[in-house]
ZAMARGU-4260 file (C-alpha; in steps of 0.2 Angstrom, whole numbers, plus 5000, padded with zeros to 4 digits):
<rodrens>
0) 4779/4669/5353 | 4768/4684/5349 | 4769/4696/5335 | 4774/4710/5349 | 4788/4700/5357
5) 4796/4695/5340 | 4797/4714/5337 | 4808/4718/5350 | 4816/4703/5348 | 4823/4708/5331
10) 4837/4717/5327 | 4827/4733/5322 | 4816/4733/5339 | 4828/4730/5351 | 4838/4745/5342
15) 4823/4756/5342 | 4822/4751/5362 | 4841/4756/5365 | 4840/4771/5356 | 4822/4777/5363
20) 4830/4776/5380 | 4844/4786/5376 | 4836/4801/5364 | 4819/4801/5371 | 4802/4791/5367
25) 4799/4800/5350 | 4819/4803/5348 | 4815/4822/5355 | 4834/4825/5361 | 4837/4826/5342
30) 4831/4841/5335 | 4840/4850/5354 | 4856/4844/5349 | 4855/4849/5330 | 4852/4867/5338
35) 4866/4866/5346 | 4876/4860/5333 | 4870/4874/5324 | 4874/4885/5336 | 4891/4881/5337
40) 4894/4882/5319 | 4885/4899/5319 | 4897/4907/5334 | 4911/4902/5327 | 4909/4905/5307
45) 4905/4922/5313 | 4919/4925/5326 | 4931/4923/5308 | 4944/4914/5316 | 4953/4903/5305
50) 4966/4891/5308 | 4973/4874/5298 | 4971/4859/5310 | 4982/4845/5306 | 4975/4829/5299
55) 4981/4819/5314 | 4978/4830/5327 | 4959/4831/5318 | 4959/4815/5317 | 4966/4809/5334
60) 4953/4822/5341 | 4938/4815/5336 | 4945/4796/5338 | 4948/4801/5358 | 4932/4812/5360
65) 4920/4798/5351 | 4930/4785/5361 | 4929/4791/5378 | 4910/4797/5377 | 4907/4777/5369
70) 4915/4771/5384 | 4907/4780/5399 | 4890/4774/5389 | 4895/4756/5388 | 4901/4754/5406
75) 4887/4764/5415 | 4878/4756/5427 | 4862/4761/5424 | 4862/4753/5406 | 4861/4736/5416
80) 4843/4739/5423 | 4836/4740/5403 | 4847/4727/5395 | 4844/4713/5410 | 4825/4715/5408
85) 4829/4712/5387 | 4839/4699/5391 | 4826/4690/5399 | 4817/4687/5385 | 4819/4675/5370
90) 4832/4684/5358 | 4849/4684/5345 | 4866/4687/5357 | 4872/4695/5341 | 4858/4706/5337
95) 4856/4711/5354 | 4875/4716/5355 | 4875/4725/5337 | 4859/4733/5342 | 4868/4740/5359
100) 4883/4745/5354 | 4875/4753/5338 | 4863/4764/5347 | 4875/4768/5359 | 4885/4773/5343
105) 4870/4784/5337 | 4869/4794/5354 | 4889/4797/5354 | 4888/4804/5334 | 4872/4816/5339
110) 4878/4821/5356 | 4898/4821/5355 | 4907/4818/5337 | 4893/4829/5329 | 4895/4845/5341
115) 4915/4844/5339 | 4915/4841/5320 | 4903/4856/5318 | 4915/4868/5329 | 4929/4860/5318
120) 4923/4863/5300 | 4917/4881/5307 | 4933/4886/5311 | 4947/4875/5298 | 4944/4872/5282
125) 4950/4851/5277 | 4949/4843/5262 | 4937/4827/5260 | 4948/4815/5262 | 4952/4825/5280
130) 4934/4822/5285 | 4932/4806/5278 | 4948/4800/5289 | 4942/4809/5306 | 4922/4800/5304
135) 4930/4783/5301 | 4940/4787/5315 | 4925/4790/5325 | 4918/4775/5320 | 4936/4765/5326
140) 4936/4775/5341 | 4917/4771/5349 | 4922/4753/5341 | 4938/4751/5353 | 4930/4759/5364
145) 4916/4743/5365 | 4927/4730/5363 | 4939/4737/5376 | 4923/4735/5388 | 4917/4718/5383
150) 4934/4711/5382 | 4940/4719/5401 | 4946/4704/5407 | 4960/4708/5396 | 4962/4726/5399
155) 4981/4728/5396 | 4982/4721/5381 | 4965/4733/5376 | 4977/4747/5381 | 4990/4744/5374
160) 4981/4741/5357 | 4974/4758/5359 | 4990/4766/5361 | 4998/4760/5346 | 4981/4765/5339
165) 4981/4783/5344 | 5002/4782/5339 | 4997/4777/5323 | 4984/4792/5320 | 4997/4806/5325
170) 5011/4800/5316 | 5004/4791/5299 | 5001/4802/5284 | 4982/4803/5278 | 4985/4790/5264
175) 4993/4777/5275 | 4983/4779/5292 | 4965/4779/5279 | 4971/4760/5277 | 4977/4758/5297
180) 4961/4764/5303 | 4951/4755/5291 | 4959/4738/5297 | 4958/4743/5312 | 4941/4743/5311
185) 4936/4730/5302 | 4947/4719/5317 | 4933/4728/5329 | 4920/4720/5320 | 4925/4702/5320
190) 4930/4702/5340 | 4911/4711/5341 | 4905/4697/5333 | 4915/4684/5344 | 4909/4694/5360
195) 4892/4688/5371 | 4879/4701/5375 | 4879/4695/5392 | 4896/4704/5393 | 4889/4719/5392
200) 4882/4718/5408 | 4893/4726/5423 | 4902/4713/5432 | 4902/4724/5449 | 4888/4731/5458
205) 4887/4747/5463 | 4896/4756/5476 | 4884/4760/5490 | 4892/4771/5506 | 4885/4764/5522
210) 4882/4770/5538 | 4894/4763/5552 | 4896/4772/5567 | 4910/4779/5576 | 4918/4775/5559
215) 4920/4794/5550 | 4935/4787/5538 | 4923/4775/5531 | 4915/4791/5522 | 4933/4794/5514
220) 4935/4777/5510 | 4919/4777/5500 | 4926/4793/5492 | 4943/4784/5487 | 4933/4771/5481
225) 4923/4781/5471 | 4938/4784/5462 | 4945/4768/5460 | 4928/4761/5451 | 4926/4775/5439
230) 4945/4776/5432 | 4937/4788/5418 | 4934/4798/5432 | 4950/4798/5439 | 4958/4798/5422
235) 4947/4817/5420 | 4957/4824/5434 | 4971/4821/5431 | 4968/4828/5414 | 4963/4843/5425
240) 4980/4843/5434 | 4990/4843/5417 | 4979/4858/5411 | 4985/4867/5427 | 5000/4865/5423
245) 5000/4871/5406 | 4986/4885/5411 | 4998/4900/5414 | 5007/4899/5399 | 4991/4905/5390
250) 4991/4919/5404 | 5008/4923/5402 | 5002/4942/5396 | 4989/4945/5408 | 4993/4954/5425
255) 4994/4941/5440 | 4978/4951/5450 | 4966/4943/5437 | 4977/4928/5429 | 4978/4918/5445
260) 4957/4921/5451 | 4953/4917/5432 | 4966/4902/5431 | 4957/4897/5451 | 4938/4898/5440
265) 4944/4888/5428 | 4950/4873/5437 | 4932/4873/5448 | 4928/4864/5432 | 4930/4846/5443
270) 4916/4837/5434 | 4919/4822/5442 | 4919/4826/5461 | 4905/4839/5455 | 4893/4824/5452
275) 4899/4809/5463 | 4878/4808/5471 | 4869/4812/5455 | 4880/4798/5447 | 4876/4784/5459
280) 4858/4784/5463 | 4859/4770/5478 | 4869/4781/5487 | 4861/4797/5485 | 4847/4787/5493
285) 4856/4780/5506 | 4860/4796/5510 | 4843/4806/5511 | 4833/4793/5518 | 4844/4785/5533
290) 4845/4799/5548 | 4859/4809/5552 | 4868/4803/5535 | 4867/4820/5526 | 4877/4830/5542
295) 4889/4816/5540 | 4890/4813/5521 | 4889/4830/5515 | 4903/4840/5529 | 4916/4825/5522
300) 4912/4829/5505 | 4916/4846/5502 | 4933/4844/5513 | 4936/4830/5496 | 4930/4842/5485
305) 4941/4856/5494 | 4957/4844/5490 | 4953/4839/5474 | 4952/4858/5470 | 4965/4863/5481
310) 4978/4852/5474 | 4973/4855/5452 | 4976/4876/5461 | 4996/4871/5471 | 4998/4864/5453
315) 4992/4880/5444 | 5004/4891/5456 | 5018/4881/5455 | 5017/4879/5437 | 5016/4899/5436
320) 5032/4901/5448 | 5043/4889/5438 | 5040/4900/5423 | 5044/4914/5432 | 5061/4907/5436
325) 5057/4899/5454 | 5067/4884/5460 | 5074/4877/5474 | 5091/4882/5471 | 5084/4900/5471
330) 5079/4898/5488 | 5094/4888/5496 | 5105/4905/5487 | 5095/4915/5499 | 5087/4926/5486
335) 5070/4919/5481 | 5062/4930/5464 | 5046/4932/5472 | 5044/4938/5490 | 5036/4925/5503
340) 5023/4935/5507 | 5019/4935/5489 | 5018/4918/5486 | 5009/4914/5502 | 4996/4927/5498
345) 4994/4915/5483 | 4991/4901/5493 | 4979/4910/5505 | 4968/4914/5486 | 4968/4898/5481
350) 4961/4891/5496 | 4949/4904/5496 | 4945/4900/5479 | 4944/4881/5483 | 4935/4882/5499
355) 4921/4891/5486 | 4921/4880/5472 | 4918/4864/5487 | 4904/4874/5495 | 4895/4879/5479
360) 4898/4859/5472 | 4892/4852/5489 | 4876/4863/5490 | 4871/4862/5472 | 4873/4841/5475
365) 4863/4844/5490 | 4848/4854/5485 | 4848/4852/5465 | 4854/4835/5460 | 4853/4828/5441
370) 4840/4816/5440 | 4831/4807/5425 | 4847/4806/5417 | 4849/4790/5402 | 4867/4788/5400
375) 4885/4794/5409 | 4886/4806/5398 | 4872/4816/5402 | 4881/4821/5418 | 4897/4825/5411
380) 4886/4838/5397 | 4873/4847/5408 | 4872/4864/5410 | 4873/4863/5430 | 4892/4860/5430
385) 4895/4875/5424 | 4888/4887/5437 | 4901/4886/5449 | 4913/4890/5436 | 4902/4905/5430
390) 4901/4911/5448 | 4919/4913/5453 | 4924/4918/5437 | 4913/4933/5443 | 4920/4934/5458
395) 4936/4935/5450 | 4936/4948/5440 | 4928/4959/5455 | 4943/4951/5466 | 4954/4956/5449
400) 4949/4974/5448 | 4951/4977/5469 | 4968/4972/5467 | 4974/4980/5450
</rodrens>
């Protein structure tokens, strides 16, 4: 074997590989996203706002956010194309795996934990043994993260591991959960090193949406099953739905003309229907290239993205009438506590405010697509996403200030 191939084949090269696909050819994400932890640091030291986090919601924060950017990394697809062509060459299963899952590791403390812990220590003040518990949290949480995906086939008892995990997290004191996580840990090293690097490697193809004609639902199928491939995705809206419904409670101040266009802006925010082509290359292929695929994809695709958005905004509303004293048995009594009209006038907004949200999605997936992106979590981090957002909340303070 040459001197070249025994470079890569070492624990160091292939490392090197991984991470130069992830942070660039000469690691020039790097200095981008110490900027931006800069940055973060900077707005907020200066904004003087001050508040005392508690160790284990610190703690269970990073653990979660370190976790879940680890996992959409590990069970991306397009890691598959660069670690089969690696795995066709002479090499250590164990270093390989390490190497993987390490620079995977490195891309989620630059891109994720980092960013989080600089907005944390700008704006709490913890002791050391406070940050010392959240980073080896981090570490436990992009470690149960990988073992989660190489060990799939047992995904229950994965998840049922990492709930008494994150249980442990909130309710342990500092002292006590140090020692948990710590074991923890070290339990996620020895089943790393029990694990096969060929398990990194996704088990399922990807889903590609074929033409068959006459057959319109099969669009909708594709859609459904979009959702049932990527559960992170799935996992994400419904995340979006529960902050709908805790949305008005932080509008409880703010005049209904502006909170309910604002709180419609805010839930546009659907970054997994927003990126369902540039996530799935194949099919955004399939799509341009075969004819009459992109009237019969796209129309499809913003009624979706119009339900997604449309039920995250009957969630909203019917969040904000329950605080406001709605329920059935006002209504069976006759005397409702807001007018019909009032609430259908709701309705008509948040269908409006959908309908916008699902055209602007749709056209931006269309015409401006996120290429040349390494891992997962480059989609869910660009600076696209939030453009349909920035727009309606524009056109909701103008909508705000017609009706005040």
């Amino acid at each position: 074997m040459g001197t070249g191939s025994g470079k890569l084949c070492g624990q160091a090269g292939i490392f090197e590989s991984f991470a130069r696909e992830l942070l660039g050819v000469r690691y020039g994400r790097v200095p981008g996203e110490a900027a931006v932890c800069v940055l973060l640091y900077s707005v907020f030291a200066v904004m003087e706002y001050r508040i005392q986090i508690a160790p284990g919601i610190l703690c269970f924060t990073v653990w979660l956010c370190a976790g879940g950017v680890m996992w959409r990394c590990v069970s991306s697809h397009k890691k598959d194309g660069h670690l089969r062509s690696i795995l066709m060459m002479p090499f250590d299963r164990k270093e390989l795996l390490f190497s993987c899952v390490g620079a995977y590791s490195l891309y989620t403390v630059i891109t994720a934990v980092a960013p989080l812990l600089a907005v944390a220590a700008a704006v709490s003040r913890q002791d050391v043994r406070e940050w010392t518990a959240a980073l080896i949290c981090a570490a436990d949480g992009m470690g149960m993260a990988a073992v989660s995906w190489l060990y799939r086939r047992y995904r229950w008892r994965t998840a049922v591991w990492a709930s008494i995990t994150a249980a442990g997290i909130l309710l342990l004191d500092i002292v006590p959960m140090l020692g948990f996580i710590t074991g923890n840990l070290a339990v996620l090293l020895i089943l790393l090193g029990r694990a096969d690097a060929y398990w990194l490697c996704s088990c399922k193809g990807e889903a590609v949406f074929k033409k068959k004609s006459g057959k319109h639902l099969a669009v909708y199928r594709y859609f459904l099953r979009y959702l049932g491939t990527h559960r992170n995705y799935l996992a994400n809206m419904g995340l979006l739905w529960a902050v709908a419904a805790v949305l008005p409670v932080f509008f409880r101040g703010l005049d209904r003309s502006f909170s309910l266009p604002i709180g419609f802006a805010i839930l546009s925010l659907n970054t997994p229907a927003g990126i369902l082509l540039s996530c799935d290359p194949s099919t955004e292929r399939a799509v341009r290239l075969l004819p009459g695929q992109t009237a019969r994809f796209f129309l499809p695709y913003g009624i979706f993205v119009f339900l997604c958005n449309m039920a995250a905004d009957l969630i909203y509303l019917g969040s904000g009438w329950l605080q406001m004293g709605i329920a059935p048995a006002a209504f069976l009594s006759g005397v409702p506590p807001v007018s019909l009209s009032r609430m259908a006038s709701g309705v008509g907004t948040a269908a409006v405010f959908s309908l916008l949200a699902a055209a602007g999605t749709v056209l931006l997936e269309r015409f401006f697509p996120i290429r040349r992106w390494e891992a997962e979590n480059d989609l869910w981090r660009h600076p696209r996403k939030y453009i349909v957002p920035a727009v309606l909340l524009l056109a909701a303070g103008i909508f705000g200030g017609v009706l005040a």
